[in-house]
KOLZARO-643027 format. One record per residue (C-alpha): residue in three letters; y, z, x. Coordinates in steps of 0.5 Angstrom, whole numbers, plus 500, padded with zeros to 3 digits. Each point is the difference from the previous one (the first is absolute). Layout:
REM KOLZARO-643027
ALAYZX
...
END
This chain:
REM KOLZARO-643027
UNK752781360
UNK504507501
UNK496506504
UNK496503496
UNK503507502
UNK507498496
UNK501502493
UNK505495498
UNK506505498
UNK503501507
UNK506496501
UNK504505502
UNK498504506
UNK503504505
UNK500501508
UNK494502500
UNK496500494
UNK492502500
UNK496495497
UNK497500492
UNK492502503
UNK502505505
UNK505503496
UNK494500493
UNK495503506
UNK503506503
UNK502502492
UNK493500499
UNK498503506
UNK504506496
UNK498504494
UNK506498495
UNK499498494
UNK505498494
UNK500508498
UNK504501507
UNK507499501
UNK501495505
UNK506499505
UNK502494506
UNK506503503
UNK500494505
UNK499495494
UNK502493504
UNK498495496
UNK497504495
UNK493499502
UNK497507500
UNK502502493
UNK498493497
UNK494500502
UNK499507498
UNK502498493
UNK496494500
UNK494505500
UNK503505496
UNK500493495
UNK494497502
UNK503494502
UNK495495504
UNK503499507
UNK502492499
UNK501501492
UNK507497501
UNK499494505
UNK497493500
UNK493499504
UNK498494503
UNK492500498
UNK504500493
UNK500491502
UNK493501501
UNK497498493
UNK494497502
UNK498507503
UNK503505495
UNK502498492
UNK507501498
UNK498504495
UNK497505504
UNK506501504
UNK504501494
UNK494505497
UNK500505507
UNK509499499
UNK499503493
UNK495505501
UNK505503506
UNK504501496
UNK498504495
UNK499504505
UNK507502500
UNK501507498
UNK511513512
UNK506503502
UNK500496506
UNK507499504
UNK504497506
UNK506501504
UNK504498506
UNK506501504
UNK502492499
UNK503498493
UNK498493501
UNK492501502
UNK500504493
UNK502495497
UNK496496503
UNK494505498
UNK503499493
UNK498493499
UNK493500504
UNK498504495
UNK502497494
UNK496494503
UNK493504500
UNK502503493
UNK500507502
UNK508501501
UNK499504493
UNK495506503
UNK505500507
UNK507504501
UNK504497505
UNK505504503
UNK505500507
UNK499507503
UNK500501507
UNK493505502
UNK504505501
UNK501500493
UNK493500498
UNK499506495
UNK496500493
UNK498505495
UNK494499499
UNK493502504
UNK495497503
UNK503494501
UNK498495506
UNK505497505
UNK497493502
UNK505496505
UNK501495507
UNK507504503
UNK502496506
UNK496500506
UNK507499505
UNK497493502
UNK507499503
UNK503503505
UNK506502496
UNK497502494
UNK495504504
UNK505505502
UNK501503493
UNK493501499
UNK499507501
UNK506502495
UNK497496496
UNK492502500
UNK504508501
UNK502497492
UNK494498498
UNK497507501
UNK506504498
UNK500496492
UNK492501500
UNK500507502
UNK504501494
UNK497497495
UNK494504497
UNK492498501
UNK501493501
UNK496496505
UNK503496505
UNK498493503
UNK503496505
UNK499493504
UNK504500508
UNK500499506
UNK503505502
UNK496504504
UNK505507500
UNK499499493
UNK497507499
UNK504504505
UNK507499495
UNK497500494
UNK498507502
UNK493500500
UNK493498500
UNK496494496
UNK494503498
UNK497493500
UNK502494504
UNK498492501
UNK501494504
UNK502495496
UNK504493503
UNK505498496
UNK501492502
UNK499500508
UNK503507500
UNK496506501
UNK501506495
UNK499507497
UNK498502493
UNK502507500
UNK497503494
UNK503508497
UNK497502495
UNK502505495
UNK496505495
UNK496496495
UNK503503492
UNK495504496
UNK495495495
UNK504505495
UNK506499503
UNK500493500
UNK497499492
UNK506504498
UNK505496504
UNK497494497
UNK501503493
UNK507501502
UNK501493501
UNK497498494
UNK504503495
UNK507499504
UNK498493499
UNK499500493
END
């Protein structure tokens, strides 16, 4: 059957997308949660903020795909598949959004996230990175920019990762983590990582740059939440 890694929504993929498991892991290697804002500004195909609803709705990885142990009725009972579908979803409880340059890839991102079930819980939006802005403070900022795997596109590289660090430098006590290959990367965003890995990307050797902003107050964070409540209501 498919590789276990796939989700079953990634139909539509950009040029260089970032695999469902490893794009999950590295959200987890962050201490975000659902309370947090979150925003992708290089969404691609989606894959950053669509997993991160899926947490955010505790959708099982693979809740919308098809399993070749499903034909094995001899080892597992069908009721039992049907019984572990139906406990996932009553697990089903974010203010997560996307953006990118190019129109197509967004709404490309648009219809894979309508295939997870999570579209409802994403804002997808065409904004360069230099025009990342948002009122809100302590945010996360959860991305894969280009890496200038091409040498043409290797060029625009430092204006680019100069406009990554400009757009964070202006947002308030937000987090900033970011996978490339791009070992200059630091040098044009303005500043040191406070934490680095090494992590491969397929066969391509890459860094997890993690700037980590102030955490809000437990009081703080209880008033926020109350806000939310109410202009929910």
């Amino acid at each position: 059957g498919e590789s276990l890694h796939k989700r079953g929504y990634r139909t539509n993929t950009s040029k260089a997308p970032i695999s469902e498991t490893l794009a999950a892991a590295l959200i987890m290697l962050t201490p975000w949660h659902k309370d947090r804002i979150l925003v992708d500004p290089f969404c691609g195909c989606g894959t950053f903020p669509i997993e991160a609803a899926m947490m955010a709705a505790n959708i099982a990885p693979g809740m919308n795909r098809q399993f070749t142990a499903e034909q094995w009725k001899n080892l597992i009972p069908k009721q039992l598949w049907y019984d572990t579908v139906e406990e996932a979803q009553d697990l089903m409880d974010a203010d997560i959004q996307g953006y990118d340059i190019d129109a197509e890839v967004v709404k490309a991102a648009r219809e894979n996230a309508k295939r997870a079930g999570v579209d409802h819980l994403i804002h997808f939006q065409q904004r360069a990175v230099a025009d990342l802005h948002h009122p809100k403070k302590y945010g996360f900022v959860i991305t894969n920019p280009p890496y200038g795997e091409r040498l043409e596109e290797k060029e625009d590289l430092p204006e680019l990762y100069t406009q990554i660090g400009q757009a964070y430098a202006g947002l308030d006590s937000w987090s900033l983590y970011m996978i490339t290959s791009y070992e200059d990367a630091e040098r044009y965003i303005g500043r040191k990582a406070d934490k680095n890995r090494k992590i491969y990307n397929g066969m391509i050797k890459t860094y997890f740059y993690q700037f980590m902003g102030p955490k809000p107050s437990k009081r703080r964070e209880a008033a926020e939440k109350t806000i939310e409540r109410k202009e929910q209501q």
